[in-house]
PDB file of N, CA, C and O in Angstrom:
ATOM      1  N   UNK A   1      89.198 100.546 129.931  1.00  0.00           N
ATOM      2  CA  UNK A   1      89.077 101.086 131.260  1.00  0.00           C
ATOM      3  C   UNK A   1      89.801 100.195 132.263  1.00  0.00           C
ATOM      4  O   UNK A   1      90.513 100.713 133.123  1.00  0.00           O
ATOM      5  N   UNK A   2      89.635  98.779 132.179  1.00  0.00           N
ATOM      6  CA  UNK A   2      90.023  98.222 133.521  1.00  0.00           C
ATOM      7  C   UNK A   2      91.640  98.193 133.748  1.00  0.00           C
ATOM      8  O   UNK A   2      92.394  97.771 132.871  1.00  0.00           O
ATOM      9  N   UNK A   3      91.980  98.552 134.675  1.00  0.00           N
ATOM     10  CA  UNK A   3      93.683  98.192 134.999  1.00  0.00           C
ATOM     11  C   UNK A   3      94.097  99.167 134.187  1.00  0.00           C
ATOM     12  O   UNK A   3      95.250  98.826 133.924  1.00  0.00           O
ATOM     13  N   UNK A   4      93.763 100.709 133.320  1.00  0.00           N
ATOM     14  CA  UNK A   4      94.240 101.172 132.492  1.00  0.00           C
ATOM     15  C   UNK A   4      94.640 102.393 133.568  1.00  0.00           C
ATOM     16  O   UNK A   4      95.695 102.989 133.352  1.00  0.00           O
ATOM     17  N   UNK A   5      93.911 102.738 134.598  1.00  0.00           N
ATOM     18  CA  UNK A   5      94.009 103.922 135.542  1.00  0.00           C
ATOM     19  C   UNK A   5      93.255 105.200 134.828  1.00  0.00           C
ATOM     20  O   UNK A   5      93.345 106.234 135.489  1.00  0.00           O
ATOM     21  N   UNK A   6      92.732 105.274 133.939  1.00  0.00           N
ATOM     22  CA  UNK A   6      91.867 106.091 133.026  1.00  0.00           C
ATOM     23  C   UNK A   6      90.608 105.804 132.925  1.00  0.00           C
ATOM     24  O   UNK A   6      90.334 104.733 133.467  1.00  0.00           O
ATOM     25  N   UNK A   7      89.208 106.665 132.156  1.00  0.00           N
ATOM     26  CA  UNK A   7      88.313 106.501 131.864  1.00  0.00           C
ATOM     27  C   UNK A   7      87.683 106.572 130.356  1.00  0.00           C
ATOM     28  O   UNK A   7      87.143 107.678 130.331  1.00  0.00           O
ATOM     29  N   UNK A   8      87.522 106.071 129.339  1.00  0.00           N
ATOM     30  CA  UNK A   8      87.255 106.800 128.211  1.00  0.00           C
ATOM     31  C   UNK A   8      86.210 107.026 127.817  1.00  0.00           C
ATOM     32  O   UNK A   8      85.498 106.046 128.039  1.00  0.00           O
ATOM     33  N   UNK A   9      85.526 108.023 127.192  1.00  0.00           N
ATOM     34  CA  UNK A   9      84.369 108.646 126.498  1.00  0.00           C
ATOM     35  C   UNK A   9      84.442 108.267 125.050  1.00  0.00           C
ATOM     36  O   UNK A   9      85.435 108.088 124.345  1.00  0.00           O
ATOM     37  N   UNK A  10      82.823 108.163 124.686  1.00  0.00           N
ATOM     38  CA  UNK A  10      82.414 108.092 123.376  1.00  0.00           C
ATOM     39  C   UNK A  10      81.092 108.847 123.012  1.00  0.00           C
ATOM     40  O   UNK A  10      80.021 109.237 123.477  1.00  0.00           O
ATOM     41  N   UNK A  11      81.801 108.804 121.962  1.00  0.00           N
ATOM     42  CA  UNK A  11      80.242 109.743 121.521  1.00  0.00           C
ATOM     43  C   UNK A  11      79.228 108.866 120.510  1.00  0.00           C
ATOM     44  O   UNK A  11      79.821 108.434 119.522  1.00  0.00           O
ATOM     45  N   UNK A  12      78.031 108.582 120.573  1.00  0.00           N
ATOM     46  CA  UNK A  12      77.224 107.260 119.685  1.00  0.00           C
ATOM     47  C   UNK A  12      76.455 108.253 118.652  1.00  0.00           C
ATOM     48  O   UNK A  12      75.597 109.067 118.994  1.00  0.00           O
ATOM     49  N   UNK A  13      76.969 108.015 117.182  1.00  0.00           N
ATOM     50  CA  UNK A  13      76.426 108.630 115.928  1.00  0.00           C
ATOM     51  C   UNK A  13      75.348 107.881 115.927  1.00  0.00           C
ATOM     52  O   UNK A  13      75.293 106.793 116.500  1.00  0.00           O
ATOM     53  N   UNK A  14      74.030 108.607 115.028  1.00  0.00           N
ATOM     54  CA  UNK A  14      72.535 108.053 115.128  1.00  0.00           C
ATOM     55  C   UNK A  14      72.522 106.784 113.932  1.00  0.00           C
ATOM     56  O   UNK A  14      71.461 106.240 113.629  1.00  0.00           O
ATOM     57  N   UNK A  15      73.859 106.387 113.291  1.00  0.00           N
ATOM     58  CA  UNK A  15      73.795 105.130 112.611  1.00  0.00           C
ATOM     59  C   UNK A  15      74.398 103.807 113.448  1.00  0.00           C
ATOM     60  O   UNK A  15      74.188 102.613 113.230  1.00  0.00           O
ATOM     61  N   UNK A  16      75.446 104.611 114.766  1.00  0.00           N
ATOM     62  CA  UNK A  16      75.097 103.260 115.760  1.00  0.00           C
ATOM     63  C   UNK A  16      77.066 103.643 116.171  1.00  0.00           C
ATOM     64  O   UNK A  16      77.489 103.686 117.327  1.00  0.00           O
ATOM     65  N   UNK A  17      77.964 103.871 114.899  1.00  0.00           N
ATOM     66  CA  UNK A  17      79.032 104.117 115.152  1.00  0.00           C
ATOM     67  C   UNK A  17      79.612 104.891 116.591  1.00  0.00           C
ATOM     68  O   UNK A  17      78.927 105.651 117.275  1.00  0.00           O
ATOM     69  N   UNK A  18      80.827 104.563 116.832  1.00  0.00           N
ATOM     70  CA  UNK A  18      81.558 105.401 118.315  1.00  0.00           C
ATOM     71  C   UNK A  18      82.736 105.982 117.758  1.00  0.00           C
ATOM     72  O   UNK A  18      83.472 105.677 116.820  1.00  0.00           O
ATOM     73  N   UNK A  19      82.701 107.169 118.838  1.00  0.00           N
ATOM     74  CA  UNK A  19      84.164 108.049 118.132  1.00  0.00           C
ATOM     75  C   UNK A  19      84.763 108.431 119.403  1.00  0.00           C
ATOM     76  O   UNK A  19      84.121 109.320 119.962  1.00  0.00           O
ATOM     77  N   UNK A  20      85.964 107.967 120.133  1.00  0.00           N
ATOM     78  CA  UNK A  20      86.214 108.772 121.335  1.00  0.00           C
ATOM     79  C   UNK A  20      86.296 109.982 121.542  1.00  0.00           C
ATOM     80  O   UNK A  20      87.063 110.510 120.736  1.00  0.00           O
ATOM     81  N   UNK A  21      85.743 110.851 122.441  1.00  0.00           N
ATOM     82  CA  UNK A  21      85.455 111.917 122.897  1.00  0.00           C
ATOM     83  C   UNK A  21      86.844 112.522 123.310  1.00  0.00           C
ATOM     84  O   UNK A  21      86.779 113.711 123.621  1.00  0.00           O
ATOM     85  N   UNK A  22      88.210 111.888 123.385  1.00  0.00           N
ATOM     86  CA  UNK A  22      89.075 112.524 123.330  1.00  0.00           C
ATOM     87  C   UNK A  22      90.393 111.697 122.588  1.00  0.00           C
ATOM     88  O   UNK A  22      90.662 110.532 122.882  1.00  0.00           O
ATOM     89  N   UNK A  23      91.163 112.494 121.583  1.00  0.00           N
ATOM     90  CA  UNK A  23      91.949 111.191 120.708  1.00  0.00           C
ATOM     91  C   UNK A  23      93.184 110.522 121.330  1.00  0.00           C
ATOM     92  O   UNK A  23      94.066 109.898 120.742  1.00  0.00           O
ATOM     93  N   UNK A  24      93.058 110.795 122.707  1.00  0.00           N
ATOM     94  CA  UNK A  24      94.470 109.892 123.596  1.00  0.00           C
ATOM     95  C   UNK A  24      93.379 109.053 124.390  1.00  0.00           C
ATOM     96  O   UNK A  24      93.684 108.713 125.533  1.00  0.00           O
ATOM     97  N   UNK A  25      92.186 108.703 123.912  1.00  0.00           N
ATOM     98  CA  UNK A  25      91.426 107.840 124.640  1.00  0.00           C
ATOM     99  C   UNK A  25      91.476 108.028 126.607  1.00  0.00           C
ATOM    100  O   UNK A  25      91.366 107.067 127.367  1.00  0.00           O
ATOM    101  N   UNK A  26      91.632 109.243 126.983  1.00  0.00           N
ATOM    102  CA  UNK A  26      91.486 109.307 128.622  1.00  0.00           C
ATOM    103  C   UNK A  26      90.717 110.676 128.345  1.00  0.00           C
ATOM    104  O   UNK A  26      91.177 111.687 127.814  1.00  0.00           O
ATOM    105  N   UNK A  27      89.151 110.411 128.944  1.00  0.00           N
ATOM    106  CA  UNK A  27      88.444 111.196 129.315  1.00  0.00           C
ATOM    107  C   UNK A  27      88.240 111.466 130.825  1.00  0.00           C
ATOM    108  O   UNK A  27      87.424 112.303 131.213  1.00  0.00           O
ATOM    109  N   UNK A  28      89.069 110.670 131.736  1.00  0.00           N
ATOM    110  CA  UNK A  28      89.254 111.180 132.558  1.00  0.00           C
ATOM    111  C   UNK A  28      90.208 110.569 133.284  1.00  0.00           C
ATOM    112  O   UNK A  28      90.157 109.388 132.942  1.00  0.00           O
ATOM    113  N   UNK A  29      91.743 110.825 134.760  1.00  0.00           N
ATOM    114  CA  UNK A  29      92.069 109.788 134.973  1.00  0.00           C
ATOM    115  C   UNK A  29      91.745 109.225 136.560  1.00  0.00           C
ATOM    116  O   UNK A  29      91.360 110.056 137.383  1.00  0.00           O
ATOM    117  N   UNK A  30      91.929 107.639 137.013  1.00  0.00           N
ATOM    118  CA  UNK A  30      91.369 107.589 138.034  1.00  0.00           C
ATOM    119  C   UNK A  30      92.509 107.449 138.892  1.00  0.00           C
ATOM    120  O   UNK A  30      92.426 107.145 140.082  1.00  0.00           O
ATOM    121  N   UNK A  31      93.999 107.766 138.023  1.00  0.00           N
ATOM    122  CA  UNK A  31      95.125 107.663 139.335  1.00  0.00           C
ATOM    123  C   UNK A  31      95.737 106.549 138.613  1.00  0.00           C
ATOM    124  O   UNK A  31      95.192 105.940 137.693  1.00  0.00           O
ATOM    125  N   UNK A  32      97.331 106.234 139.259  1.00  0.00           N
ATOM    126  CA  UNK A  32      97.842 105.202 138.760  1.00  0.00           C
ATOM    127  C   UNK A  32      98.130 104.072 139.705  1.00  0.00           C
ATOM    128  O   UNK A  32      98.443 104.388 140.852  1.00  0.00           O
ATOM    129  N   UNK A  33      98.071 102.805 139.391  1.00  0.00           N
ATOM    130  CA  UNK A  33      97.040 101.979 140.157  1.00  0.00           C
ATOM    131  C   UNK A  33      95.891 101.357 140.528  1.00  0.00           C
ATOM    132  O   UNK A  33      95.633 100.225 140.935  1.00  0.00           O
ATOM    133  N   UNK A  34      95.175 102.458 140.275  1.00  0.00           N
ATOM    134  CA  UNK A  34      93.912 102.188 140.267  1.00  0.00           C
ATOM    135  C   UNK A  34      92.554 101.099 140.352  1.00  0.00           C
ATOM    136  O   UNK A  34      91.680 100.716 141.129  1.00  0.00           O
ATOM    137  N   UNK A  35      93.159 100.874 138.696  1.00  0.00           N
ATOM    138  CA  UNK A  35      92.628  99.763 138.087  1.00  0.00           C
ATOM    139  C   UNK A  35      91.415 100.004 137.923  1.00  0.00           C
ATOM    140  O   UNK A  35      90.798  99.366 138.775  1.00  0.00           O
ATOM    141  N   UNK A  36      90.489 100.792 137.056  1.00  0.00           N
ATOM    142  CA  UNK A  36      89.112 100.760 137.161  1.00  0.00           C
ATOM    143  C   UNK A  36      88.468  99.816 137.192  1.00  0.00           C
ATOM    144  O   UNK A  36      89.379  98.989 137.142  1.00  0.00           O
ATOM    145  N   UNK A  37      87.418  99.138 137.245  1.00  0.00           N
ATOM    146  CA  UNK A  37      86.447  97.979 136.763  1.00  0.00           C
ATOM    147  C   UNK A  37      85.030  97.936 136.375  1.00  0.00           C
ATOM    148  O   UNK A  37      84.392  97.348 135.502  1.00  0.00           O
ATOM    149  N   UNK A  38      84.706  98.914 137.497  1.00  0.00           N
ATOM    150  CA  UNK A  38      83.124  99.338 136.972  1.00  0.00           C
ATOM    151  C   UNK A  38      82.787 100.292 137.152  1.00  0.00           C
ATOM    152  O   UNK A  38      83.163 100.948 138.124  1.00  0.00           O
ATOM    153  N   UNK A  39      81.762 100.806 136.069  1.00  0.00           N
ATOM    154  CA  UNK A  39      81.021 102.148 136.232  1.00  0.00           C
ATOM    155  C   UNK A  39      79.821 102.351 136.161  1.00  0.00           C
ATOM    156  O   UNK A  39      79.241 101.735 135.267  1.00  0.00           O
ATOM    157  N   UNK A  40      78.974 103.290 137.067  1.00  0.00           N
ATOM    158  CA  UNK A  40      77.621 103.259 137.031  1.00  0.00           C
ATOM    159  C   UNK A  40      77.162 104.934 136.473  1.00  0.00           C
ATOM    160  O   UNK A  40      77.933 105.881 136.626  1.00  0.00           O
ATOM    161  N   UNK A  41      76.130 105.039 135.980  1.00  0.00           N
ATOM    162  CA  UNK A  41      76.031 106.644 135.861  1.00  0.00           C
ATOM    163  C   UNK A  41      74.351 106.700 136.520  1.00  0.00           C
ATOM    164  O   UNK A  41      73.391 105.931 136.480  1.00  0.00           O
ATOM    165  N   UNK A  42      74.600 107.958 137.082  1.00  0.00           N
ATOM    166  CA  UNK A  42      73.560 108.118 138.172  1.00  0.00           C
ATOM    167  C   UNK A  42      71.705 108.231 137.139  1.00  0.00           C
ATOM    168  O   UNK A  42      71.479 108.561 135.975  1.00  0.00           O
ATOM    169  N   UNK A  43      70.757 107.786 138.265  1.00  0.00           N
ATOM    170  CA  UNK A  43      69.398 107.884 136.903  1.00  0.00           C
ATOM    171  C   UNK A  43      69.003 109.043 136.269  1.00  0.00           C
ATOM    172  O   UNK A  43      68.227 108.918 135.322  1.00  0.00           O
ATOM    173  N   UNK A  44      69.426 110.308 136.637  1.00  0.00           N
ATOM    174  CA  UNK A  44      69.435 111.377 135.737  1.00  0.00           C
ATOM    175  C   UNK A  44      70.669 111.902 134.690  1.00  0.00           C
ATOM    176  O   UNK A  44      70.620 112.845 133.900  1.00  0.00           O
ATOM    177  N   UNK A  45      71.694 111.046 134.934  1.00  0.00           N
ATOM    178  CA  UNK A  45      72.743 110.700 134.029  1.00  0.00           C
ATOM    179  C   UNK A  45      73.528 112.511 133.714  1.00  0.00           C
ATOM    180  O   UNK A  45      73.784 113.187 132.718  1.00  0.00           O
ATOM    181  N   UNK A  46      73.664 112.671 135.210  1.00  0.00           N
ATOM    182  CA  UNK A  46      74.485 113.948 135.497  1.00  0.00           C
ATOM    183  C   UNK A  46      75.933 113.634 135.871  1.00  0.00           C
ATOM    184  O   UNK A  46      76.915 114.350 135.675  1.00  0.00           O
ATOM    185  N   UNK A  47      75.867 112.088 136.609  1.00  0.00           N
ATOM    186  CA  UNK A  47      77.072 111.932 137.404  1.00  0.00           C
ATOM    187  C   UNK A  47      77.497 110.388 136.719  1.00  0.00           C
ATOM    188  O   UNK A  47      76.818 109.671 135.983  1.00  0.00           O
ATOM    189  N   UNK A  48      78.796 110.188 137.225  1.00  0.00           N
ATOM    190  CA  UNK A  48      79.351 109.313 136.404  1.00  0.00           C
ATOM    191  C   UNK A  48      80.393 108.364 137.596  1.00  0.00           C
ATOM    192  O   UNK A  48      81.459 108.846 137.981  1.00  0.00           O
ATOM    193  N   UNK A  49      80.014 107.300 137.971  1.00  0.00           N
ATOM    194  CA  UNK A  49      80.769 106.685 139.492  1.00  0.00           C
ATOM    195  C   UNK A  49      81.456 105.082 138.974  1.00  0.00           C
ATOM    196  O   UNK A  49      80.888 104.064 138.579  1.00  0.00           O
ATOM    197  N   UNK A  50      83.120 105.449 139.214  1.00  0.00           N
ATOM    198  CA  UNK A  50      83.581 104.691 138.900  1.00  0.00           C
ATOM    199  C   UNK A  50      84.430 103.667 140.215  1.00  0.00           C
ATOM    200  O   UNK A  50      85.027 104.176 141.163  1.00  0.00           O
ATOM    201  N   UNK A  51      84.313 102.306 140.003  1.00  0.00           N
ATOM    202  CA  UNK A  51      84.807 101.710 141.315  1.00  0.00           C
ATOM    203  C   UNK A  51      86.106 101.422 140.725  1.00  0.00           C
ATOM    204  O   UNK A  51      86.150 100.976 139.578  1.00  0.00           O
ATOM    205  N   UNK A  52      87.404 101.678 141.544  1.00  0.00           N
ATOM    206  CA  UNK A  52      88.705 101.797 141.592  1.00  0.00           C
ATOM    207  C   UNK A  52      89.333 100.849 142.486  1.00  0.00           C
ATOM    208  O   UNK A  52      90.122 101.333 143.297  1.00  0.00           O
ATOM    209  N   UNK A  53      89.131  99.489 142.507  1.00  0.00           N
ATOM    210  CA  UNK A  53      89.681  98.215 143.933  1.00  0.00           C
ATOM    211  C   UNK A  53      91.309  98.469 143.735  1.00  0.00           C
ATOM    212  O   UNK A  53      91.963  97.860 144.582  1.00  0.00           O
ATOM    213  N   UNK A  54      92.135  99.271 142.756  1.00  0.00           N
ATOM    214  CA  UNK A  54      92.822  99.316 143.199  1.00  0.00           C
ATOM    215  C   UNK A  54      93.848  99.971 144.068  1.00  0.00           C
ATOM    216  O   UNK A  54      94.984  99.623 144.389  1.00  0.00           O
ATOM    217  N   UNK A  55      92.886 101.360 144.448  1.00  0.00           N
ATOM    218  CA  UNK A  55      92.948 101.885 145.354  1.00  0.00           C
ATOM    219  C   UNK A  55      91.996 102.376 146.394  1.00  0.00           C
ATOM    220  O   UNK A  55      91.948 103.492 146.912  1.00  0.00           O
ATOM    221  N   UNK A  56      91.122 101.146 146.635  1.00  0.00           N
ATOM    222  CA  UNK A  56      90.019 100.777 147.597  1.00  0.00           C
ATOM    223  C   UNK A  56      88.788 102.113 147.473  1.00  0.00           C
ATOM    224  O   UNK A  56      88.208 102.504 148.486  1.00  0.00           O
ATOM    225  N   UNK A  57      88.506 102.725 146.070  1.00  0.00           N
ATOM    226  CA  UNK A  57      87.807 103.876 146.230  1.00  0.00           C
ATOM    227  C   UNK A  57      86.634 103.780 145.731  1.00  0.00           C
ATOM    228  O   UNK A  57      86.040 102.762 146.085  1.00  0.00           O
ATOM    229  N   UNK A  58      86.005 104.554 144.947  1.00  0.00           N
ATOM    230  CA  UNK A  58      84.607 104.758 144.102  1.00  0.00           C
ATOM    231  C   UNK A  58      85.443 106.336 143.993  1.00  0.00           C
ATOM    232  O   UNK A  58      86.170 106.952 144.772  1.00  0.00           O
ATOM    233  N   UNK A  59      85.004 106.562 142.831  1.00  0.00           N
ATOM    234  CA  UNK A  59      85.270 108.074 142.604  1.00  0.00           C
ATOM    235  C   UNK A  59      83.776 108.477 141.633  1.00  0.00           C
ATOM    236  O   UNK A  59      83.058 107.790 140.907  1.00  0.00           O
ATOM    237  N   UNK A  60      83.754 109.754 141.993  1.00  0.00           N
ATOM    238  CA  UNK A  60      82.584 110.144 140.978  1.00  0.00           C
ATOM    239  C   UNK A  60      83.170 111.090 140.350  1.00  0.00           C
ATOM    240  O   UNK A  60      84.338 111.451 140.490  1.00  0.00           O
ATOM    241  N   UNK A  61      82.287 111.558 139.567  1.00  0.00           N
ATOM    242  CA  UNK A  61      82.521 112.691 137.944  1.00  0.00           C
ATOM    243  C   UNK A  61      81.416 113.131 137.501  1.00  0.00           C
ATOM    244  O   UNK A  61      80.416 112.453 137.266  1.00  0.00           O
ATOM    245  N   UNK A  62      81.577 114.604 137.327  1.00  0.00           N
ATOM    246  CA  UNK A  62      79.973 114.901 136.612  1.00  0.00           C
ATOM    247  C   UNK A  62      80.414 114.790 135.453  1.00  0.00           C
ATOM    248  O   UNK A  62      81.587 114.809 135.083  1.00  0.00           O
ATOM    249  N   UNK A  63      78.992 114.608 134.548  1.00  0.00           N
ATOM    250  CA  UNK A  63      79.211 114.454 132.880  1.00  0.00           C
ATOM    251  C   UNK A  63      79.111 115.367 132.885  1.00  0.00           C
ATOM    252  O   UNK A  63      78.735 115.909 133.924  1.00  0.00           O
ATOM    253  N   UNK A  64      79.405 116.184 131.639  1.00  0.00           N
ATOM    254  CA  UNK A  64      79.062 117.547 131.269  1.00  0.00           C
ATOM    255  C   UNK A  64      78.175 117.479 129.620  1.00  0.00           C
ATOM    256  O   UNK A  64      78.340 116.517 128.869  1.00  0.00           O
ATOM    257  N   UNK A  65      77.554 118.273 129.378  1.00  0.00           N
ATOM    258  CA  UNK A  65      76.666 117.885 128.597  1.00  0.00           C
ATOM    259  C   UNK A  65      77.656 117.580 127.221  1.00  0.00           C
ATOM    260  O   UNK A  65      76.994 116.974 126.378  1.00  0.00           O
ATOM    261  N   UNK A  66      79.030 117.836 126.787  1.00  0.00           N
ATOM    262  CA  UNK A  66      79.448 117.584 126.033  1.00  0.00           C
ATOM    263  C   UNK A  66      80.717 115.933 125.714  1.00  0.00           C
ATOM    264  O   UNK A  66      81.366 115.506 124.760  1.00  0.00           O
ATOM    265  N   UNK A  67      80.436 115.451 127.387  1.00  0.00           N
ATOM    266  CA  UNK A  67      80.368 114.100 127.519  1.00  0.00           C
ATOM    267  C   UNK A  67      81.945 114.095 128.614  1.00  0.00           C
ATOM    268  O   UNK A  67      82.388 113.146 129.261  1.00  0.00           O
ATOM    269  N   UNK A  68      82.438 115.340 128.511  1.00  0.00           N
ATOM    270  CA  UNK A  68      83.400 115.260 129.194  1.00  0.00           C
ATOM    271  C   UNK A  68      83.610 115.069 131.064  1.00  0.00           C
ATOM    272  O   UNK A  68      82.607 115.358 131.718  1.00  0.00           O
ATOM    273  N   UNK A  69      84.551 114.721 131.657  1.00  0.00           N
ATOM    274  CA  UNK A  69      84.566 114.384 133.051  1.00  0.00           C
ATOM    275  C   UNK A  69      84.841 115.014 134.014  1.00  0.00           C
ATOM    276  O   UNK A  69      86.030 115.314 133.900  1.00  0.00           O
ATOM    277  N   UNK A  70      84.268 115.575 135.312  1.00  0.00           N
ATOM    278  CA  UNK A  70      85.252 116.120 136.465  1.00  0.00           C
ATOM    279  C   UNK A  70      84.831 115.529 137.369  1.00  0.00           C
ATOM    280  O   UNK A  70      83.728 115.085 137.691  1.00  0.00           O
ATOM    281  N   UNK A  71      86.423 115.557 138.041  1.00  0.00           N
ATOM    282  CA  UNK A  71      85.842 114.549 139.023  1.00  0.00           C
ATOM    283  C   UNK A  71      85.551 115.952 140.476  1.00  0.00           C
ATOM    284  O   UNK A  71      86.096 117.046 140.615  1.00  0.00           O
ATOM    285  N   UNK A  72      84.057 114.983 141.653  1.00  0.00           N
ATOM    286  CA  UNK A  72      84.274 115.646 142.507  1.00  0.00           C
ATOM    287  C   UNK A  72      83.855 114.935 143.820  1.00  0.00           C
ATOM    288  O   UNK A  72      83.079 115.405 144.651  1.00  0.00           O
ATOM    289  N   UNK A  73      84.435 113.818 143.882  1.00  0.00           N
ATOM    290  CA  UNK A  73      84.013 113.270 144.891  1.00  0.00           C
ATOM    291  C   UNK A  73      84.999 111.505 145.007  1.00  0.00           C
ATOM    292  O   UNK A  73      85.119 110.704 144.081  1.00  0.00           O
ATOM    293  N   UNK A  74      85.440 111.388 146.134  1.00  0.00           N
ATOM    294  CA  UNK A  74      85.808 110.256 146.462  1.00  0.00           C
ATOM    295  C   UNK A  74      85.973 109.221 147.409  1.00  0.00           C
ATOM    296  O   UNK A  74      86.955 109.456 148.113  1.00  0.00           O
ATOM    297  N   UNK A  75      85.364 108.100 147.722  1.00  0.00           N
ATOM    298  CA  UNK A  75      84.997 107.707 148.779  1.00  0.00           C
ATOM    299  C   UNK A  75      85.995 106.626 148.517  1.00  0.00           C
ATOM    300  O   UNK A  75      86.262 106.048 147.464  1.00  0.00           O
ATOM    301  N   UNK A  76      86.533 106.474 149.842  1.00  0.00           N
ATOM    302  CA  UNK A  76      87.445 105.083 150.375  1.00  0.00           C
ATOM    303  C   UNK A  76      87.076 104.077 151.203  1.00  0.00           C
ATOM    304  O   UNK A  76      85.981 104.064 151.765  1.00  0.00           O
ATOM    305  N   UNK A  77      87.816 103.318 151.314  1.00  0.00           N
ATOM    306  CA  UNK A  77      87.313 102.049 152.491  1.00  0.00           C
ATOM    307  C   UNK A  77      86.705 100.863 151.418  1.00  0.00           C
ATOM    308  O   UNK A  77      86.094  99.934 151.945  1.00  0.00           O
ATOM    309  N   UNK A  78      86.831 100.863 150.147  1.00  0.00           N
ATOM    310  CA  UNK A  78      86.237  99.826 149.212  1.00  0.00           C
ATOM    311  C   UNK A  78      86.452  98.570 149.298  1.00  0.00           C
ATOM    312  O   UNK A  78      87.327  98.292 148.477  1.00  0.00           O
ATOM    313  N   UNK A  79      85.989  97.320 150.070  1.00  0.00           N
ATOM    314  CA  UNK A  79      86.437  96.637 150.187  1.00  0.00           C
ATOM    315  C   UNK A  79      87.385  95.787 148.815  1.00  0.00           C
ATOM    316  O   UNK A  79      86.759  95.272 147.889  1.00  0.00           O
ATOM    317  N   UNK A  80      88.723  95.749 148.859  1.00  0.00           N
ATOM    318  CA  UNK A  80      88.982  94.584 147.608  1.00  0.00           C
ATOM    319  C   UNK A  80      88.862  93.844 146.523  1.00  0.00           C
ATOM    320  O   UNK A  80      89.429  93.542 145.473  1.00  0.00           O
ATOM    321  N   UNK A  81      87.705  93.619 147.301  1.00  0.00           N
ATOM    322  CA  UNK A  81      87.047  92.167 146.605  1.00  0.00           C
ATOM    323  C   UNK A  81      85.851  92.702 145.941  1.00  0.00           C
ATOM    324  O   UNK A  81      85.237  92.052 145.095  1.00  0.00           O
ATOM    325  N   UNK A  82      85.483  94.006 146.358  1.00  0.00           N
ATOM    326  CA  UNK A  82      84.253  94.920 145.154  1.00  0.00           C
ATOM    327  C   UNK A  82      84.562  94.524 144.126  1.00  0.00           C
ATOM    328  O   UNK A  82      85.755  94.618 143.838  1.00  0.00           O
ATOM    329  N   UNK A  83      83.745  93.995 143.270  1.00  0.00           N
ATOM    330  CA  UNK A  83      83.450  93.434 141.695  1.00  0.00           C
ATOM    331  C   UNK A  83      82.585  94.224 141.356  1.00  0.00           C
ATOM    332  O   UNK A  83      82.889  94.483 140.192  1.00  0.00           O
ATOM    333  N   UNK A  84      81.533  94.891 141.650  1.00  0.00           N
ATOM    334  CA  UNK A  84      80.825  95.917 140.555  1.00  0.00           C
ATOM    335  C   UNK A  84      80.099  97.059 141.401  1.00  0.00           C
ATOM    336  O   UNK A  84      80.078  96.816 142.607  1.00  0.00           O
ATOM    337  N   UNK A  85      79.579  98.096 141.062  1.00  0.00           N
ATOM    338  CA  UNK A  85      78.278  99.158 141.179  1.00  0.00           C
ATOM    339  C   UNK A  85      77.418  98.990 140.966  1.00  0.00           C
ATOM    340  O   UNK A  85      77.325  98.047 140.180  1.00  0.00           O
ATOM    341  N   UNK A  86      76.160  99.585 141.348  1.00  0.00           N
ATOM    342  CA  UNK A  86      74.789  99.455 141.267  1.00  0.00           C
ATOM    343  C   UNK A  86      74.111 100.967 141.626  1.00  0.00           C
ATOM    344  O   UNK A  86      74.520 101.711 142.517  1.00  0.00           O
ATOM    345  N   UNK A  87      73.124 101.204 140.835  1.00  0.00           N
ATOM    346  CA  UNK A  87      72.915 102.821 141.313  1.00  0.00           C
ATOM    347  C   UNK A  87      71.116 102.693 141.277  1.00  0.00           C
ATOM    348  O   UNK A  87      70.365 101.736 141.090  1.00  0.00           O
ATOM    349  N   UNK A  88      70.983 103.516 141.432  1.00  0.00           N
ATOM    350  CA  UNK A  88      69.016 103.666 141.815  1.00  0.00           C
ATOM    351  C   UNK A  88      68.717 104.374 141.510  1.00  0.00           C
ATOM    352  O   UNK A  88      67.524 104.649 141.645  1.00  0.00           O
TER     353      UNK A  88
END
């Protein structure tokens, strides 16, 4: 994810294994530039909020129950120096 400008999905088999949810590894993208770094998913784990310092944003994404991404929301003004998310 970080500095990749993408997001990737996995899917967790009940013996513990991961399989990406899509085989070019971008389940979703956040732009080029970007730089993702952190991601939070909301406490009912509908939404999916990723911080982007390299283009001062937070973007969100709903999950969809089959793990995939859309995005619908994006907030700017991020300061820089944002190092992580936190959700409630």
């Amino acid at each position: 994810m970080t500095a990749s400008g993408s997001v990737s999905g996995y899917e967790a088999a009940y013996d513990g294994t991961l399989r990406l949810l899509n085989s070019d590894g971008v389940t979703a993208s956040t732009g080029t530039g970007s730089k993702p770094l952190d991601a939070a998913v909301s406490a009912d784990s509908r939404y999916l909020y990723v911080l982007t310092p390299g283009t001062a944003n937070v973007q969100g994404f709903t999950i969809a129950l089959d793990g995939s991404l859309a995005p619908i929301t994006q907030v700017s003004g991020v300061p820089a120096s944002a190092s992580g998310l936190i959700t409630q």
